[in-house]
DRENPA-3360 file (N, C-alpha, C; in nm, 2 decimals, always signed):
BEGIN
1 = XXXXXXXX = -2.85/+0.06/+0.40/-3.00/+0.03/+0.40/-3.07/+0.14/+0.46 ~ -3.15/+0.19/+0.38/-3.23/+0.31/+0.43/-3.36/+0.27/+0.49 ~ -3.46/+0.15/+0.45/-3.56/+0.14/+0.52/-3.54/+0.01/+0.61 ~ -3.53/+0.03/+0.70/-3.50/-0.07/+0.89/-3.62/-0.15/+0.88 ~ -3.72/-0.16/+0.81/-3.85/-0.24/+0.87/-3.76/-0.40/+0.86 ~ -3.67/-0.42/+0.75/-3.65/-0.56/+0.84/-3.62/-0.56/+0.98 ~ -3.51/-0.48/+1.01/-3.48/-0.49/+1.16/-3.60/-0.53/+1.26 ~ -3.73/-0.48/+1.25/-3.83/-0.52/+1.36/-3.86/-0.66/+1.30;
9 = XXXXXXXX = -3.83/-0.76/+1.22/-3.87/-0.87/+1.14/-3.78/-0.96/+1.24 ~ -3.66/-0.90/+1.30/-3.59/-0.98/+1.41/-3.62/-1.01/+1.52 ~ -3.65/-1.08/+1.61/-3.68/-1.14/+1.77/-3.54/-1.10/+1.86 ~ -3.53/-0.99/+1.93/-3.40/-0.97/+2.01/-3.50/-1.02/+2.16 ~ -3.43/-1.07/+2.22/-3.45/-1.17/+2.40/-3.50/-1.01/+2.48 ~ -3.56/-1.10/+2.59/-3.54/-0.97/+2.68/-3.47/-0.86/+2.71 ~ -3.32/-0.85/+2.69/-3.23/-0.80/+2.71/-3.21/-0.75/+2.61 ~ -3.27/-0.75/+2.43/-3.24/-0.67/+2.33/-3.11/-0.72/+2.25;
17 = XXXXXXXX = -3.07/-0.89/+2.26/-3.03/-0.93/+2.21/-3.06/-1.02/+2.13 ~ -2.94/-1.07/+2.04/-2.92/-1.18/+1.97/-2.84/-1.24/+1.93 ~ -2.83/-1.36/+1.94/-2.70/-1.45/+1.91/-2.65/-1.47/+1.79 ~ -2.55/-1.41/+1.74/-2.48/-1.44/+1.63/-2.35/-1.51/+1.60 ~ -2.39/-1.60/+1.51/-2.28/-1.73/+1.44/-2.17/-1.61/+1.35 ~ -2.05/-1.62/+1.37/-1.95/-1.55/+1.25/-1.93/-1.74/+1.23 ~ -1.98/-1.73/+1.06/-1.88/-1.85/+1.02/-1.85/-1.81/+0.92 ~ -1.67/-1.88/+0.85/-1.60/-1.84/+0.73/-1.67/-1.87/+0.64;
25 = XXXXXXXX = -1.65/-1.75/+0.56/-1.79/-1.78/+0.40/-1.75/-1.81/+0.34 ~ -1.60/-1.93/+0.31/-1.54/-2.03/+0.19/-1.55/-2.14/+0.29 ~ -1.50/-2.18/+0.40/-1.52/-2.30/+0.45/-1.64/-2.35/+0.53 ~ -1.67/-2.23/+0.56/-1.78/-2.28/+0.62/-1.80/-2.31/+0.81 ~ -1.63/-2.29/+0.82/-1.61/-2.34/+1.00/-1.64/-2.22/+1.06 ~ -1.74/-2.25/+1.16/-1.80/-2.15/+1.26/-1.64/-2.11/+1.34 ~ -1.66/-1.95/+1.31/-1.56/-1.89/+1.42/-1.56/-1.85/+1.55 ~ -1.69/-1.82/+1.56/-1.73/-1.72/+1.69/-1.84/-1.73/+1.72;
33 = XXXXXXXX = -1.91/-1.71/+1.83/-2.01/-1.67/+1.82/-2.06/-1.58/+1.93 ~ -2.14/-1.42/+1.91/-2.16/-1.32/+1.99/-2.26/-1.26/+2.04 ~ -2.30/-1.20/+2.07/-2.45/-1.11/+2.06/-2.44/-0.97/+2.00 ~ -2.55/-0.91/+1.94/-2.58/-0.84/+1.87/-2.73/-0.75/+1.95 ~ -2.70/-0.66/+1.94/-2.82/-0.54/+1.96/-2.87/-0.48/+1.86 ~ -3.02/-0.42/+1.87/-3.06/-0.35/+1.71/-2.97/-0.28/+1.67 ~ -2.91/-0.22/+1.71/-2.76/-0.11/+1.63/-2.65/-0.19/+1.59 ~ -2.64/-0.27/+1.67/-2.50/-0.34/+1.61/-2.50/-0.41/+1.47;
41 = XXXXXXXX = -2.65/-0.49/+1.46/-2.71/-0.58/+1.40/-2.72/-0.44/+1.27 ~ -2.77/-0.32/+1.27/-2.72/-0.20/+1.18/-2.63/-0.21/+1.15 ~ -2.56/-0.22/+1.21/-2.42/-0.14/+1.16/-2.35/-0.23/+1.10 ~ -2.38/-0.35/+1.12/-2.33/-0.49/+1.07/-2.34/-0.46/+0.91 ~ -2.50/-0.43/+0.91/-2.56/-0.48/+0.74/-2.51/-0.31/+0.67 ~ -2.49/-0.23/+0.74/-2.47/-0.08/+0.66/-2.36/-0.07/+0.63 ~ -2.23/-0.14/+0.73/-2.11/-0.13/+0.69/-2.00/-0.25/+0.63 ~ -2.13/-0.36/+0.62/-2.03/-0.48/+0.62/-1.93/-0.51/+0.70;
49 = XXXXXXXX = -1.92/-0.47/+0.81/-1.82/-0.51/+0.92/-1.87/-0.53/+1.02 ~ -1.82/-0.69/+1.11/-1.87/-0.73/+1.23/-1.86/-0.65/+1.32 ~ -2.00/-0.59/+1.40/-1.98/-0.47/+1.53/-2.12/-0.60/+1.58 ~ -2.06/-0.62/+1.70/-2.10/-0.65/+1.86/-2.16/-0.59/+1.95 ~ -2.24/-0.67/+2.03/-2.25/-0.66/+2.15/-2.20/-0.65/+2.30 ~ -2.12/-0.62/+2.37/-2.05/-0.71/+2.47/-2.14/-0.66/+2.60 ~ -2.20/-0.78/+2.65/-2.28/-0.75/+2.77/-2.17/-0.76/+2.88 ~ -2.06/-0.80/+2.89/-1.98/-0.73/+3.01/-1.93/-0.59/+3.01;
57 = XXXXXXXX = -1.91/-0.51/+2.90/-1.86/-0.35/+2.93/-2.03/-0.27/+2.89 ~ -2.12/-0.35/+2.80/-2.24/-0.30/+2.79/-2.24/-0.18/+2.72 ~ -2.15/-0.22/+2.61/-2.12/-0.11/+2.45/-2.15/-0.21/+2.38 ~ -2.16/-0.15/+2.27/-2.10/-0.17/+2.12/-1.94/-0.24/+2.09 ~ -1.94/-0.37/+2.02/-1.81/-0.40/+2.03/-1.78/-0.42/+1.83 ~ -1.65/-0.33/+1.82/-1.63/-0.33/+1.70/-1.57/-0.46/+1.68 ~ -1.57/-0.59/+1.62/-1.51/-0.64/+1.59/-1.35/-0.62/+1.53 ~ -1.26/-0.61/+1.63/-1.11/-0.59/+1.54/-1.05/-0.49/+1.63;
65 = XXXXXXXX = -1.11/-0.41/+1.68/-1.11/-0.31/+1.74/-0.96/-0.30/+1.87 ~ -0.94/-0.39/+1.91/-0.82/-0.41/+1.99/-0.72/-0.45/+1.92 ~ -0.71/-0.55/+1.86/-0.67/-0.68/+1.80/-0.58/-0.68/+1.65 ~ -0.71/-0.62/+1.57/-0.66/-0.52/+1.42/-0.76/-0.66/+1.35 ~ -0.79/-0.78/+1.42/-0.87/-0.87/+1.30/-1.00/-0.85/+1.29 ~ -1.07/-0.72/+1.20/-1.13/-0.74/+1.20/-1.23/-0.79/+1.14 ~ -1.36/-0.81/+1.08/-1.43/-0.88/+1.00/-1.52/-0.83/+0.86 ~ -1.46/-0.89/+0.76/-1.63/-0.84/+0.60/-1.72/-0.94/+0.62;
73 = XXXXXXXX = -1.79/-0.86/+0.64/-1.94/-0.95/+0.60/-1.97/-0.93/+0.50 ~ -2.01/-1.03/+0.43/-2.06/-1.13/+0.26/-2.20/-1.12/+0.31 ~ -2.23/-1.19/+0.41/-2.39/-1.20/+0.38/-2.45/-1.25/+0.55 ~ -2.61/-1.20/+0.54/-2.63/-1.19/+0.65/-2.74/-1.31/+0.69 ~ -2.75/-1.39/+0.78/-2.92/-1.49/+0.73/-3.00/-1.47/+0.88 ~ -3.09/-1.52/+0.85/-3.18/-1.52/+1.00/-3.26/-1.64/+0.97 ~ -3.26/-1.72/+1.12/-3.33/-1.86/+1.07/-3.45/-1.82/+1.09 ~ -3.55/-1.94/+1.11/-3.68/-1.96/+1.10/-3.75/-1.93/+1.25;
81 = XXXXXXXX = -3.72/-1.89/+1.33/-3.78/-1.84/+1.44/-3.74/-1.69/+1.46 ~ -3.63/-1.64/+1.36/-3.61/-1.55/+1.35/-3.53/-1.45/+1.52 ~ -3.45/-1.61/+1.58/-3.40/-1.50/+1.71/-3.27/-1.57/+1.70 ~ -3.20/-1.58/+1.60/-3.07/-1.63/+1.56/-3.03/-1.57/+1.44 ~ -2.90/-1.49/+1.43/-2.82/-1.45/+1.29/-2.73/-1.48/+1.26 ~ -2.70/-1.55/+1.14/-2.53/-1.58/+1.09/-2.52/-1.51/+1.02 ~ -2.39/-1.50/+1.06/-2.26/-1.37/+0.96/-2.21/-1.42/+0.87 ~ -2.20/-1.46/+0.73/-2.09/-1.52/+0.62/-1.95/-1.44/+0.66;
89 = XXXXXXXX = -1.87/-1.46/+0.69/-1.74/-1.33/+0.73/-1.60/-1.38/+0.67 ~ -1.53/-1.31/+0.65/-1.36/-1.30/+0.61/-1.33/-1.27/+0.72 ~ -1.25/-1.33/+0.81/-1.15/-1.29/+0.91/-1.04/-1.27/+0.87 ~ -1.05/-1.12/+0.89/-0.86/-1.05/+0.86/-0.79/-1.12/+0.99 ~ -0.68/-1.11/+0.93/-0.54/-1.21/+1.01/-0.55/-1.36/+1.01 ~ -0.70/-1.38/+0.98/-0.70/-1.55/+1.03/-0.71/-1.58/+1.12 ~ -0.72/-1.48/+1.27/-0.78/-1.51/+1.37/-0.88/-1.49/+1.44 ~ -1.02/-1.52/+1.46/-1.12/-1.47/+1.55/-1.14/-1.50/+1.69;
97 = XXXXXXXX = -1.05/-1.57/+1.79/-1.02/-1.59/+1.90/-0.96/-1.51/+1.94 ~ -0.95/-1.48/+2.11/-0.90/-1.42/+2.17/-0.73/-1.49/+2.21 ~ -0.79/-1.59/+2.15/-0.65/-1.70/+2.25/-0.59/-1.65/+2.11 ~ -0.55/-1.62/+2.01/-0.48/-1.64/+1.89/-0.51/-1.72/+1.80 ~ -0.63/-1.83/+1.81/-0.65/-1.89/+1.71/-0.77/-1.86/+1.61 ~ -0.74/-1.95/+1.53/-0.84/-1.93/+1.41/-1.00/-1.90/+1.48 ~ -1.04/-2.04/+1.55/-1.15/-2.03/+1.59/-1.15/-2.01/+1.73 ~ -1.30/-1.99/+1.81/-1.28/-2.01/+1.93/-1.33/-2.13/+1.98;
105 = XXXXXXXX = -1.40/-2.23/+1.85/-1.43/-2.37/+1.89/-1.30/-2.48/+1.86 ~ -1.19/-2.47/+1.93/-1.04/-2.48/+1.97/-1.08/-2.58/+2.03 ~ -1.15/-2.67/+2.12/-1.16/-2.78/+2.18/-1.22/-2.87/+2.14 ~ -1.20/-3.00/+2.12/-1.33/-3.14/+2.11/-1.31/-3.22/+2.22 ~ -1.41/-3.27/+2.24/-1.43/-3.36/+2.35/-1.39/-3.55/+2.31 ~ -1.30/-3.56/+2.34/-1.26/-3.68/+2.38/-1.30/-3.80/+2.49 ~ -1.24/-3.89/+2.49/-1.26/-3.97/+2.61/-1.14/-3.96/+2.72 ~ -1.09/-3.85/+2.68/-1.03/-3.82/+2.84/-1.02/-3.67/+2.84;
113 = XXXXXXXX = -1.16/-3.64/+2.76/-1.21/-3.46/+2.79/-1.20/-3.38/+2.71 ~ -1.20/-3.26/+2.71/-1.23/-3.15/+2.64/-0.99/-3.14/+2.56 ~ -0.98/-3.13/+2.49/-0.86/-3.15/+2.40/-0.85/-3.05/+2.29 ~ -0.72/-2.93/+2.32/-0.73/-2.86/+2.25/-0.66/-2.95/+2.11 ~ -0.77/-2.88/+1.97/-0.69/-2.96/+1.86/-0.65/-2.84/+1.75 ~ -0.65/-2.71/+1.78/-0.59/-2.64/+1.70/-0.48/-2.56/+1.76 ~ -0.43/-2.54/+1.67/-0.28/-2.47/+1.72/-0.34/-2.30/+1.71 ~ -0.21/-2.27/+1.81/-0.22/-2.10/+1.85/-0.16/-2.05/+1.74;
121 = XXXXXXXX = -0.19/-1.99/+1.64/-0.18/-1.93/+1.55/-0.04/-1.80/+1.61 ~ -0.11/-1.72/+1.70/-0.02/-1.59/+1.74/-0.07/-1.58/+1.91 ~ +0.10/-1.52/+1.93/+0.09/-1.56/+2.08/-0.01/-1.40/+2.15 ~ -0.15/-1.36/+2.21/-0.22/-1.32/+2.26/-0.16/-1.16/+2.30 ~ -0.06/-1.21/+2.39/+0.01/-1.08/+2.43/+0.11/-1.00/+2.29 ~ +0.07/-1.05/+2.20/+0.13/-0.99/+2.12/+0.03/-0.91/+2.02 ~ -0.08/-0.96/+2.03/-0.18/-0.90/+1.95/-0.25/-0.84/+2.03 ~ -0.26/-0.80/+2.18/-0.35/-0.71/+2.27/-0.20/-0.64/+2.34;
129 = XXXXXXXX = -0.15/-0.54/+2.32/-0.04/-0.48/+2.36/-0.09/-0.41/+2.47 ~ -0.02/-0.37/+2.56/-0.05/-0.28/+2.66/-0.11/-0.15/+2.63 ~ -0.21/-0.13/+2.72/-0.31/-0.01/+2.62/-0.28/+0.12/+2.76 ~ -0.25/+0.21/+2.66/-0.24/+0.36/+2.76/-0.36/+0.47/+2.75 ~ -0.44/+0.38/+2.65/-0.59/+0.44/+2.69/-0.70/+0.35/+2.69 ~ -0.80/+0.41/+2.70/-0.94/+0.36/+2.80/-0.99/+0.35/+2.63 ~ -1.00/+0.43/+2.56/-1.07/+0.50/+2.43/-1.02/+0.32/+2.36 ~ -1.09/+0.23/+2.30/-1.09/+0.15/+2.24/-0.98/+0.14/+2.10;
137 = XXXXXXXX = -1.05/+0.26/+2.04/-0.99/+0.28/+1.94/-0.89/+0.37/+1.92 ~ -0.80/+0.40/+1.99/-0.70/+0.43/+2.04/-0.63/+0.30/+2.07 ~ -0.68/+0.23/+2.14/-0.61/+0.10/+2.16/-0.57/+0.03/+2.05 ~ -0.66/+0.01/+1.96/-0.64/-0.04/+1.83/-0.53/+0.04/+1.76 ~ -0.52/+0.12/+1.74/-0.36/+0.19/+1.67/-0.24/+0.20/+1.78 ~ -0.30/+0.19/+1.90/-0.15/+0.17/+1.98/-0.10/-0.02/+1.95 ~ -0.20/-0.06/+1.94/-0.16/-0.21/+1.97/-0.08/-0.25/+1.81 ~ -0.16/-0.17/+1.72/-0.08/-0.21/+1.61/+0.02/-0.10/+1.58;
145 = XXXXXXXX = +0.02/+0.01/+1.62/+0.14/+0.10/+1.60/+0.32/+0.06/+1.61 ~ +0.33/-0.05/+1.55/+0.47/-0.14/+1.56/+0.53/-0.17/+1.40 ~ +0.60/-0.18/+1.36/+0.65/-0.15/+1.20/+0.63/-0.30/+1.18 ~ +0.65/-0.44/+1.31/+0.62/-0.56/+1.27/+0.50/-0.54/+1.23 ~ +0.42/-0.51/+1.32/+0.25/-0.52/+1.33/+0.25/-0.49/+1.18 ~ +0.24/-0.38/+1.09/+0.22/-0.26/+1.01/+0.25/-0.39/+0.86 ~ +0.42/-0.43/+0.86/+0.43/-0.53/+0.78/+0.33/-0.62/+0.74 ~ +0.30/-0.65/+0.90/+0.25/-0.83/+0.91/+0.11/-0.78/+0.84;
153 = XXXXXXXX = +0.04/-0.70/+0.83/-0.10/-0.69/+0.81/-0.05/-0.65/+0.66 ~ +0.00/-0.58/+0.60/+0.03/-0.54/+0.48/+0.06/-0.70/+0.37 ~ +0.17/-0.73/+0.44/+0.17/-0.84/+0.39/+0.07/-0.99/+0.36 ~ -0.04/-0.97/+0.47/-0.11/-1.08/+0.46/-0.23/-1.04/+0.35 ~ -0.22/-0.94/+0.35/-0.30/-0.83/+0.21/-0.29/-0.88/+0.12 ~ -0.12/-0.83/+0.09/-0.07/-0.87/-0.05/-0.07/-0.99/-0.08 ~ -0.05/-1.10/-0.01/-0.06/-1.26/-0.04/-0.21/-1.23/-0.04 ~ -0.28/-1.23/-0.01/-0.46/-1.27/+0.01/-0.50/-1.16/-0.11;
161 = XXXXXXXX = -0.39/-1.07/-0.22/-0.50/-1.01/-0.37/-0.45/-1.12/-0.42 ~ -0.28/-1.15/-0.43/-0.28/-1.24/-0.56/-0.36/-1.38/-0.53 ~ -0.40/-1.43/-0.42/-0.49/-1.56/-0.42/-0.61/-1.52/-0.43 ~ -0.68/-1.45/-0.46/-0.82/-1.35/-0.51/-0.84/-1.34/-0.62 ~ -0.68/-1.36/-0.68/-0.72/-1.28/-0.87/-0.73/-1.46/-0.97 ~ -0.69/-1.50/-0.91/-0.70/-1.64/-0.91/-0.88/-1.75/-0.89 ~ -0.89/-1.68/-0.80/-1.04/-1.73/-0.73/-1.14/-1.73/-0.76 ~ -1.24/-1.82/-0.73/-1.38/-1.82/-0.79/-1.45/-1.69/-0.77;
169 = XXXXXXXX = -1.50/-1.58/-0.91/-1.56/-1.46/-0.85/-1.69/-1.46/-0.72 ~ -1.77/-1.58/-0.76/-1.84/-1.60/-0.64/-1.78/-1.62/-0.47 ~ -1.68/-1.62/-0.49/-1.66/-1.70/-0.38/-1.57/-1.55/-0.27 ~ -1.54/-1.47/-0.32/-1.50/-1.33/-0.25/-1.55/-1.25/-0.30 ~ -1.52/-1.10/-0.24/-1.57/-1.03/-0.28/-1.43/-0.95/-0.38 ~ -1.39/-0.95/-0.30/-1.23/-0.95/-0.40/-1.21/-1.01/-0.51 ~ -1.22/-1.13/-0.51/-1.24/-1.21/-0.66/-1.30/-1.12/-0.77 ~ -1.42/-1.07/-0.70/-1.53/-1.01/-0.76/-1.45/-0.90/-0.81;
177 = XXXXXXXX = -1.42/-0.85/-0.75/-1.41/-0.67/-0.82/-1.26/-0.74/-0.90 ~ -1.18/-0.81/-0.89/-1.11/-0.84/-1.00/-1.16/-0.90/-1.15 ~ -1.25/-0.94/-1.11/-1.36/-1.03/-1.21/-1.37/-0.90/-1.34 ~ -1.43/-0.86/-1.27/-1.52/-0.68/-1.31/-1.40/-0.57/-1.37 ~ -1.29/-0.58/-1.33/-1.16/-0.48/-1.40/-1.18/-0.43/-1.32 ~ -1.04/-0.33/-1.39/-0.98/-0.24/-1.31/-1.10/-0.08/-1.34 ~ -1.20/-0.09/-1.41/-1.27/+0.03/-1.38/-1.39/+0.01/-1.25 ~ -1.41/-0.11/-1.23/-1.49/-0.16/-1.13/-1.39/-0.08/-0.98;
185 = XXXXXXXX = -1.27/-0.12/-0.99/-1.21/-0.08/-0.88/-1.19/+0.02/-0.85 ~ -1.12/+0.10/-0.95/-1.08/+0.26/-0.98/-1.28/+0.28/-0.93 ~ -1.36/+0.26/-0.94/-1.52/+0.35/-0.87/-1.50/+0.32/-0.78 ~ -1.43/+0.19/-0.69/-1.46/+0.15/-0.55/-1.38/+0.25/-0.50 ~ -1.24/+0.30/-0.56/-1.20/+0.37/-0.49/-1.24/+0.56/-0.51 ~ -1.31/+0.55/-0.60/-1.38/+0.68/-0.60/-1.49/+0.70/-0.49 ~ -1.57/+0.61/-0.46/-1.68/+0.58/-0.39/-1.62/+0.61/-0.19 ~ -1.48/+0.52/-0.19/-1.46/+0.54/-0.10/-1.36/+0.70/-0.04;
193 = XXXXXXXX = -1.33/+0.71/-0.13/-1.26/+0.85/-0.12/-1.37/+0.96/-0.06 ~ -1.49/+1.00/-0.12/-1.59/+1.07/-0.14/-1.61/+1.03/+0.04 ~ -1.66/+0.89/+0.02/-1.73/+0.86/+0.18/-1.61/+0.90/+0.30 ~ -1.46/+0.90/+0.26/-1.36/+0.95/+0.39/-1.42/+1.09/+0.40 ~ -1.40/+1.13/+0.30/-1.43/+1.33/+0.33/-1.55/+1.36/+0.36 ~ -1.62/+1.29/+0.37/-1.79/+1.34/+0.43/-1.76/+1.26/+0.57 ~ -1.70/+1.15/+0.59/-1.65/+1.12/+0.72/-1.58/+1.19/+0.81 ~ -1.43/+1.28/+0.74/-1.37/+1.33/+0.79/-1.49/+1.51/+0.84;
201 = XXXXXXXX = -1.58/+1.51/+0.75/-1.59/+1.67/+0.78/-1.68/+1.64/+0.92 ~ -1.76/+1.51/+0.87/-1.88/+1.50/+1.01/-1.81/+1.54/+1.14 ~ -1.68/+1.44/+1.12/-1.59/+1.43/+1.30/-1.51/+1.56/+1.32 ~ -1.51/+1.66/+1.20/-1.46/+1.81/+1.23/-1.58/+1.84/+1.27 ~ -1.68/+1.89/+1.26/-1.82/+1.98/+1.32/-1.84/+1.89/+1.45 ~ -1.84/+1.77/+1.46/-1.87/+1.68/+1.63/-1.81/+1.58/+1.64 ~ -1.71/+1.64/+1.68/-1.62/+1.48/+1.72/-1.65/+1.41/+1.83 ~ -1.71/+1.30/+1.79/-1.77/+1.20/+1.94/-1.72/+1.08/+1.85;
209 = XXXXXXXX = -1.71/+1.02/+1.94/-1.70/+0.80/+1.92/-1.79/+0.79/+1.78 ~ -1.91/+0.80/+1.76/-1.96/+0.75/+1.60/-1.90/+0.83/+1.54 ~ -1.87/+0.94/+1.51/-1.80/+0.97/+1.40/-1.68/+0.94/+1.37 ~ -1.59/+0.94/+1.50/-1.48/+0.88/+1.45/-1.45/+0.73/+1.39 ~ -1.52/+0.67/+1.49/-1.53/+0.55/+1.43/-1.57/+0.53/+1.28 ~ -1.67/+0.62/+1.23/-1.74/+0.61/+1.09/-1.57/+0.66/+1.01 ~ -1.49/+0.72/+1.04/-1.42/+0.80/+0.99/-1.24/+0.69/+0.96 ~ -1.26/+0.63/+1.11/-1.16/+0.47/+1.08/-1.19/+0.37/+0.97;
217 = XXXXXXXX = -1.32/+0.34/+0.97/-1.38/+0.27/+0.86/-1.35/+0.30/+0.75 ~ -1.40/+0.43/+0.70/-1.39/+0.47/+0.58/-1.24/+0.48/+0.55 ~ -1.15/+0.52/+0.62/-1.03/+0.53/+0.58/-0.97/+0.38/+0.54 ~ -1.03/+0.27/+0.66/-0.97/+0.16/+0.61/-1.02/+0.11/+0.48 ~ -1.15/+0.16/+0.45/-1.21/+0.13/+0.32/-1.15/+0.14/+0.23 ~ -1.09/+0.23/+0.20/-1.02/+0.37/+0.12/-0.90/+0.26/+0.08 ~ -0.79/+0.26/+0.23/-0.68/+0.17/+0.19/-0.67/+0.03/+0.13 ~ -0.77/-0.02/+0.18/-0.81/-0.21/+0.13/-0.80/-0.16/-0.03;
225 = XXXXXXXX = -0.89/-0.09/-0.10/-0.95/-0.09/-0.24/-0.80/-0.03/-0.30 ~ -0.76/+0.07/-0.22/-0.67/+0.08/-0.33/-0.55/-0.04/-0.32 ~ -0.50/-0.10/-0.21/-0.47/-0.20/-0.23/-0.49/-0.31/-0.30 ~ -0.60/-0.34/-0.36/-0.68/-0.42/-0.45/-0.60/-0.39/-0.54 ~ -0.64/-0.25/-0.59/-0.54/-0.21/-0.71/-0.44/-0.22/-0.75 ~ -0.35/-0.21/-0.69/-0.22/-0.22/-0.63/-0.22/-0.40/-0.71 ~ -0.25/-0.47/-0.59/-0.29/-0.60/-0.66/-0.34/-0.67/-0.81 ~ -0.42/-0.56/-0.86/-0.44/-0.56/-1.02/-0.35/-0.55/-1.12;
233 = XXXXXXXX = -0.25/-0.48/-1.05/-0.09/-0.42/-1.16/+0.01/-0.54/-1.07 ~ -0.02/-0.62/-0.98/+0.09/-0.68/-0.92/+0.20/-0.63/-0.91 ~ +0.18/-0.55/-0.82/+0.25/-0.46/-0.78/+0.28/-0.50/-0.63 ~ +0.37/-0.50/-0.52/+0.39/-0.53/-0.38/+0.37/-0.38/-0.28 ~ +0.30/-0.45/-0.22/+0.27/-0.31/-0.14/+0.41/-0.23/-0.05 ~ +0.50/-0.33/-0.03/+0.61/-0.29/-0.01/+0.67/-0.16/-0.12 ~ +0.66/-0.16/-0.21/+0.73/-0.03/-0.26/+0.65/+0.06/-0.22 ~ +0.47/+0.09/-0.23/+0.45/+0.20/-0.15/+0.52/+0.21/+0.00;
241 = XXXXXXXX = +0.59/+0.12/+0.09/+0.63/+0.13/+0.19/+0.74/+0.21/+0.16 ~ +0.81/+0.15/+0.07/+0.99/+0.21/+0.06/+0.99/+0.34/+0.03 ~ +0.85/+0.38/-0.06/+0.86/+0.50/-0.11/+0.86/+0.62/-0.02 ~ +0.76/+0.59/+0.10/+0.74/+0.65/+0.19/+0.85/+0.69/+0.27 ~ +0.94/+0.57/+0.33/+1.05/+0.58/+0.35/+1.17/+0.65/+0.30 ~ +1.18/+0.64/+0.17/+1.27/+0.71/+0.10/+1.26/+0.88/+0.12 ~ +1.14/+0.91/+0.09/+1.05/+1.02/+0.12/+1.08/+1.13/+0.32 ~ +1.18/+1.02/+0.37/+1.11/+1.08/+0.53/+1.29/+1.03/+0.52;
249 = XXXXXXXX = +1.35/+0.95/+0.45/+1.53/+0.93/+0.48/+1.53/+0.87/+0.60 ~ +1.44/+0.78/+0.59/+1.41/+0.63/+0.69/+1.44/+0.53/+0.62 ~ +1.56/+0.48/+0.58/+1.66/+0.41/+0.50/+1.61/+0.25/+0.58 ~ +1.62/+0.24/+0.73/+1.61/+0.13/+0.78/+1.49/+0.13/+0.84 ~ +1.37/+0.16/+0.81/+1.30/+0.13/+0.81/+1.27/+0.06/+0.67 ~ +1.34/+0.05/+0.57/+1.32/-0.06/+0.41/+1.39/-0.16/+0.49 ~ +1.46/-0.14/+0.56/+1.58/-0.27/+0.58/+1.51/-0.38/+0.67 ~ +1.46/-0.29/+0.76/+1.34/-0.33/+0.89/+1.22/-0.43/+0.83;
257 = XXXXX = +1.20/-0.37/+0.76/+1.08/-0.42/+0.70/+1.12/-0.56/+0.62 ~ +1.21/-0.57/+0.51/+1.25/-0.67/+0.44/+1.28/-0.82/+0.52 ~ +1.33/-0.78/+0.67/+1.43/-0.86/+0.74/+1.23/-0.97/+0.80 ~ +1.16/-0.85/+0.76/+1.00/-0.96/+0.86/+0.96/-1.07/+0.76 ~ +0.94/-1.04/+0.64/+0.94/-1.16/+0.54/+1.01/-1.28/+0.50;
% end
């Protein structure tokens, strides 16, 4: 989005915020809910991915960024007073809680109190691994830097194209570009190719935090779509795994891998 005049059409509080709803854009159940600053609330609608507020470190918080779940934004709304935003979002992994679960509205109130009624999805310390840097996003590839990790995300891929190619086109965006063929895809991945290497050159001339980060993005862009594809020929992303493997005479790293499914 090149012209921002909506941005000043939004009511941010004293403090230059605003409260944002992430709810799932097929069900409908509220996952989260965060604050947002004029840049984040940017960066939201430019890159389709949920980026935050966090008034305790008083950054920018990428959604996913520790954890690896992070979020597509489908669509963006602002109510009628205009100082509230919901996110339509896909939560990668299926979790947007810190505790491991789905949601972070995990409690209802009963008559003998507050009662957790969802189950822990993944246990916490497994998805926030010990971090040997400060740098965020560093953290995010150490925490997933694990061949389970690497699987487990691969794999929830591959299950989540073939239930996509299946699916109402309206209802994903995935659906969609299957809807549209495989030339629809084959541009997405043209599109994103082009955007890594103007990403990659920006973070060669000044490498600071926005560029890299523009430069993670676009790479993960790059790999989602061609995984789409991948998905179009039903194809398992595991053989790109093995191949790689075979390629480097990491024999048990195929074996390693097979043994997590």
């Amino acid at each position: 989005m090149n012209n921002l005049q909506w941005l000043d059409e939004v009511k941010f509080n004293e403090q230059g915020l605003i409260p944002a709803i992430a709810q799932h854009h097929q069900t409908g159940r509220i996952l989260m809910v965060a604050w947002m600053n004029r840049e984040a609330l940017q960066l939201t609608a430019e890159k389709n991915r949920g980026v935050y507020f966090s008034r305790s470190r008083n950054k920018l918080w990428f959604k996913g960024e520790e954890s690896g779940h992070f979020q597509t934004v489908y669509e963006i709304r602002l109510d009628c007073d205009a100082d509230v935003i919901v996110l339509q979002i896909e939560q990668q992994g299926g979790i947007a809680c810190h505790t491991g679960r789905e949601s972070c509205f995990y409690r209802k109130l009963t008559p003998n109190g507050w009662e957790i009624v969802d189950a822990q999805l993944k246990d916490p310390s497994a998805i926030y691994a010990e971090k040997s840097s400060t740098n965020p996003h560093t953290i995010a590839m150490n925490a997933s830097n694990t061949q389970a990790e690497q699987v487990e995300v691969l794999d929830y891929l591959g299950k989540m194209m073939a239930e996509r190619k299946s699916a109402d086109a309206d209802s994903s965006y995935v659906a969609k570009l299957y809807q549209k063929g495989l030339n629809k895809i084959l541009e997405k991945i043209g599109e994103e190719s082009v955007e890594t290497i103007i990403a990659a050159k920006d973070f060669n001339i000044e490498a600071h935090a926005d560029n890299k980060n523009d430069l993670i993005y676009e790479v993960a862009d790059l790999w989602f779509h061609t995984i789409v594809m991948l998905g179009y020929f039903d194809l398992d992303i595991q053989l790109v795994l093995n191949e790689l493997a075979r390629r480097q005479g990491l024999s048990g790293l195929v074996e390693k891998a097979n043994r997590s499914h």
